[in-house]
C-alpha positions as CSV (number, residue, x, y, z in Angstrom):
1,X,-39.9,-279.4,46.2
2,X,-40.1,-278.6,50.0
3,X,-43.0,-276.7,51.3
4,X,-40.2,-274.3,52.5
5,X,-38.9,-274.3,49.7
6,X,-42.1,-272.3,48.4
7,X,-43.2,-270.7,51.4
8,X,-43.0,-266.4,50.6
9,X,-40.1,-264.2,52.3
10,X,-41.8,-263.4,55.0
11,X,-40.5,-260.2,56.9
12,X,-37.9,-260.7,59.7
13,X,-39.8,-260.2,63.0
14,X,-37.9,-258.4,66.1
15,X,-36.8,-260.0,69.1
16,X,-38.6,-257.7,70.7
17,X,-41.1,-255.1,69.2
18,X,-39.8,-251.1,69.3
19,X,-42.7,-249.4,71.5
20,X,-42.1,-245.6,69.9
21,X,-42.9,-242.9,73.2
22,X,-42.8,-239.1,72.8
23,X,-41.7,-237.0,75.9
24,X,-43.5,-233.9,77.6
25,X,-41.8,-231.3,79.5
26,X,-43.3,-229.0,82.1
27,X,-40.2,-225.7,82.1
28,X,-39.3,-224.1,85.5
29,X,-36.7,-221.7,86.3
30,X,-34.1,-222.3,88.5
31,X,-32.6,-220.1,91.1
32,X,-28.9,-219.5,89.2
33,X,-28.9,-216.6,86.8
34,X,-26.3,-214.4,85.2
35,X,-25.6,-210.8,84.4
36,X,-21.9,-211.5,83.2
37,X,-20.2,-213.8,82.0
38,X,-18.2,-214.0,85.6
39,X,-21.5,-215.0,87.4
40,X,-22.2,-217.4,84.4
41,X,-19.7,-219.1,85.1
42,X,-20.4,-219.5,88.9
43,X,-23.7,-220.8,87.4
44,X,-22.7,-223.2,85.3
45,X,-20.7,-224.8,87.9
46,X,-23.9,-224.2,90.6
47,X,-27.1,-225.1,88.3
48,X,-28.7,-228.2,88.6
49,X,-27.6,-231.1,85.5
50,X,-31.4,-230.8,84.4
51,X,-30.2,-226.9,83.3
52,X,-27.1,-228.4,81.6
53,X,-30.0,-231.0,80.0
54,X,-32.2,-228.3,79.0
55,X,-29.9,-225.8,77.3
56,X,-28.1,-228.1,75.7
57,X,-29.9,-231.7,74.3
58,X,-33.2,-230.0,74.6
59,X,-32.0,-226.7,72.9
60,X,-31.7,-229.1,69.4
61,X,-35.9,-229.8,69.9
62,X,-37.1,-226.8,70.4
63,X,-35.1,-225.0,68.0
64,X,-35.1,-227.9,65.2
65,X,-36.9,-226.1,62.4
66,X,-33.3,-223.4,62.4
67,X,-30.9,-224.9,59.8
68,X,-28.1,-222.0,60.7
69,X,-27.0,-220.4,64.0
70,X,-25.6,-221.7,67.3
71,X,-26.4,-225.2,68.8
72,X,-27.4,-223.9,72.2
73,X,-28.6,-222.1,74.6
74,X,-25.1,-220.8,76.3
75,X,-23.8,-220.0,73.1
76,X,-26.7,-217.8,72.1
77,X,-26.3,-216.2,75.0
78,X,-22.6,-215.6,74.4
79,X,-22.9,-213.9,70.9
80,X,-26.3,-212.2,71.5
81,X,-25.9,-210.7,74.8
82,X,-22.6,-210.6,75.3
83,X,-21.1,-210.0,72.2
84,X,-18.3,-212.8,72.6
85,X,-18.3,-214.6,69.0
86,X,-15.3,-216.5,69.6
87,X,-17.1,-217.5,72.8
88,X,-20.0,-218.9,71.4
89,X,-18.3,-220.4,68.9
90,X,-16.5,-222.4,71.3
91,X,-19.9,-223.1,73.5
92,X,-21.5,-224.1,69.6
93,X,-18.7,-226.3,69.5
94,X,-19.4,-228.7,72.0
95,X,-21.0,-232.0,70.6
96,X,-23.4,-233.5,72.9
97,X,-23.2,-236.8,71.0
98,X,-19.5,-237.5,72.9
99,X,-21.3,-237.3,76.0
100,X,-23.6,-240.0,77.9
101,X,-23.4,-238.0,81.5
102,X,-24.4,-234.1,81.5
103,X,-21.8,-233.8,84.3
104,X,-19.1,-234.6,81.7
105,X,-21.4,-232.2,79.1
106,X,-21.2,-229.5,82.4
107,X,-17.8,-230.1,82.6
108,X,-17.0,-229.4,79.3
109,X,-18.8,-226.1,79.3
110,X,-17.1,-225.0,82.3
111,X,-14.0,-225.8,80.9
112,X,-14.3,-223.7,77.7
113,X,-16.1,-220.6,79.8
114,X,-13.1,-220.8,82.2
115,X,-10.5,-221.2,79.6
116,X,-12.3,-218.1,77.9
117,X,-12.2,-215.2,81.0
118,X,-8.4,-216.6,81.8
119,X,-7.3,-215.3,78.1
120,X,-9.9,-212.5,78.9
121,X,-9.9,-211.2,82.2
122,X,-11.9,-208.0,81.5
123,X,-14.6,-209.9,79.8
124,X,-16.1,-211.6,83.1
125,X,-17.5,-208.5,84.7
126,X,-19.0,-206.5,81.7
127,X,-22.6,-206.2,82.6
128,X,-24.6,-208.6,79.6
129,X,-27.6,-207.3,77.3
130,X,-29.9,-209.7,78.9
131,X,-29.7,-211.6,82.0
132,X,-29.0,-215.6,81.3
133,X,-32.2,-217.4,83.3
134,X,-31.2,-221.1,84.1
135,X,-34.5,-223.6,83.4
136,X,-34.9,-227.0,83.7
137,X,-37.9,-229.2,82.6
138,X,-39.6,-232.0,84.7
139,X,-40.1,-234.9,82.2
140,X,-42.8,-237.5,81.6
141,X,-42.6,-240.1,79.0
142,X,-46.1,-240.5,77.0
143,X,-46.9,-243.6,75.0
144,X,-46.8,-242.8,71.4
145,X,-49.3,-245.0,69.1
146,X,-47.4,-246.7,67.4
147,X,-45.2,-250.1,67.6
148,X,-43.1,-252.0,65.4
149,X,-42.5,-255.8,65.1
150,X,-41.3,-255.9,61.6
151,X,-38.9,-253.3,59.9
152,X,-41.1,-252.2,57.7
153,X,-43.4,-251.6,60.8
154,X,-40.6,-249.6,62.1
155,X,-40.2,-247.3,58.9
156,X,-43.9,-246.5,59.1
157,X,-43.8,-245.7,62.8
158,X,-41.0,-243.3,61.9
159,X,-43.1,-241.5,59.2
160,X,-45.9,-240.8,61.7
161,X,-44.8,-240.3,65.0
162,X,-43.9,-236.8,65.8
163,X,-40.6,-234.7,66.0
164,X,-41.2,-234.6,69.7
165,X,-40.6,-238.6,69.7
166,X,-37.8,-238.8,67.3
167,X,-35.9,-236.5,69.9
168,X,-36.8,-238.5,72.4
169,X,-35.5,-241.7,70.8
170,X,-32.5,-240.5,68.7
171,X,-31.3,-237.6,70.9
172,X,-31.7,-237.9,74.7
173,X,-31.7,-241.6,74.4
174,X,-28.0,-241.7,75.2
175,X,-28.1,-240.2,78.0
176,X,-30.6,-243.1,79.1
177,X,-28.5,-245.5,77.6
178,X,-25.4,-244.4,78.9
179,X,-24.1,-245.2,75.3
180,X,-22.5,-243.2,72.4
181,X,-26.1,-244.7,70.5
182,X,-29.6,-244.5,70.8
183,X,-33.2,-246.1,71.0
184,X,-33.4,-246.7,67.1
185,X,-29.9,-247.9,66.8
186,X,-29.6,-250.2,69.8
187,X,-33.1,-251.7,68.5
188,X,-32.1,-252.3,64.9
189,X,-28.9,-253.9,66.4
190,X,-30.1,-256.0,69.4
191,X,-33.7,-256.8,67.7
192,X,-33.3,-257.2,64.2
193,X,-29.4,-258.5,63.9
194,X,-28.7,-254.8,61.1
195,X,-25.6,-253.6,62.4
196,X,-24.8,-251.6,59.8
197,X,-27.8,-250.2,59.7
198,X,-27.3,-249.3,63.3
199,X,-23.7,-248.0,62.5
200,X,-25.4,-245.9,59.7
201,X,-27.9,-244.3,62.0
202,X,-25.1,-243.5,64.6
203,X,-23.2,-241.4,62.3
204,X,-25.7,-238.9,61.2
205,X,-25.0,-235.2,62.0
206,X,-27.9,-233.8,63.7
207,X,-26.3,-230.6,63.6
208,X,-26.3,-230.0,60.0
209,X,-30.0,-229.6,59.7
210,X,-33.4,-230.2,60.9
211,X,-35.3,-232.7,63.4
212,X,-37.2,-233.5,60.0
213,X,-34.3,-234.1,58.0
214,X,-32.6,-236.1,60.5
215,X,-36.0,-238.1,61.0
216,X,-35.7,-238.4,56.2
217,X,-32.1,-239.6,57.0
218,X,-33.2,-242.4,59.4
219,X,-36.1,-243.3,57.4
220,X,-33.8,-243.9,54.5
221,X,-31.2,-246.1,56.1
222,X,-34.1,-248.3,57.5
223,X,-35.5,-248.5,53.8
224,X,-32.8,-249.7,52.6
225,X,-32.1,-252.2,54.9
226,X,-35.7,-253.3,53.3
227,X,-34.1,-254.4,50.0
């Protein structure tokens, strides 16, 4: 018998290890505002893409713990101060996993907003509850402590690394990427040869629930490509 033959199954080692990084984000408001839904739309179309970023992708961190309501900010907005539900149901409906450029996610927005005050003309000068503040964040990417060469190095980085980095990684990642993936996907597929694994991981709704039980869903894809 060969001494390979004998040697233990050894776990697969990456290509290249996954470095797992949180992000922080310093909030600052812009100068576009809105008091109707006529100067919102004037706004949307005016507001730096970093507004489009925070009110949208960024809108699915901070409120992550909801498991019911409205996906972002705009729509929010919509219902609550404006008292459009058909509205914000449209803005709710906008996926930002179709999108890898927030000008294409602004776009969109516009597009429905527009489509909206056409069908409604009246609507786009009634005076809103609460005036609609525009923010964007300034970004930096912090090392988290954790890195994985192995998968199984990679499901216990996942267990301890905060919400804050699973955002980073499985949400605003394809913006980065300019892909319809992300960080966890594209290193499962490039690094460790598990495309389905990667395919798995791309087809989780993040809409359906939490930042936790999207980080349980992951965790239990990778484990099973363990087996």
């Amino acid at each position: 018998m060969t001494t390979s033959a004998i040697a233990p199954n050894l776990p697969r080692t990456a290509v290249k290890p996954f470095y797992f990084n949180t992000s922080a984000h310093l909030l600052r408001i812009t100068r576009q505002k809105a008091s109707s839904l006529g100067e919102f739309l004037d706004a949307l179309r005016e507001c730096p893409e970093g507004s489009i970023f925070q009110h949208s992708f960024r809108t699915l961190q901070e409120h992550h713990f909801i498991r019911e309501g409205f996906s972002n900010d705009f729509a929010h907005w919509a219902l609550s101060a404006c008292n459009e539900p058909s509205l914000a149901e449209g803005l709710a409906s906008v996926d930002v996993r179709e999108f890898t450029s927030v000008a294409e996610l602004r776009e969109r927005f516009v597009e429905i907003v527009q489509n909206f005050l056409q069908r409604n003309p009246a609507a786009g000068a009634r005076p809103a509850k609460e005036t609609f503040y525009f923010c964007a964040s300034d970004t930096v990417v912090i090392p988290a402590n954790f890195v994985a060469h192995t998968l199984q190095e990679f499901a216990e980085g996942l267990r301890g690394v905060s919400l804050h980095s699973v955002h980073h990684h499985f949400i605003e990642a394809r913006l980065r990427l300019k892909l319809m993936s992300n960080d966890f996907s594209q290193w499962l597929y490039e690094d460790m040869g598990l495309t389905e694994a990667a395919r798995q991981l791309n087809r989780i709704d993040i809409y359906t629930g939490t930042l936790e039980d999207v980080r349980n869903q992951i965790i239990r894809i990778v484990e099973r490509a363990l087996i």
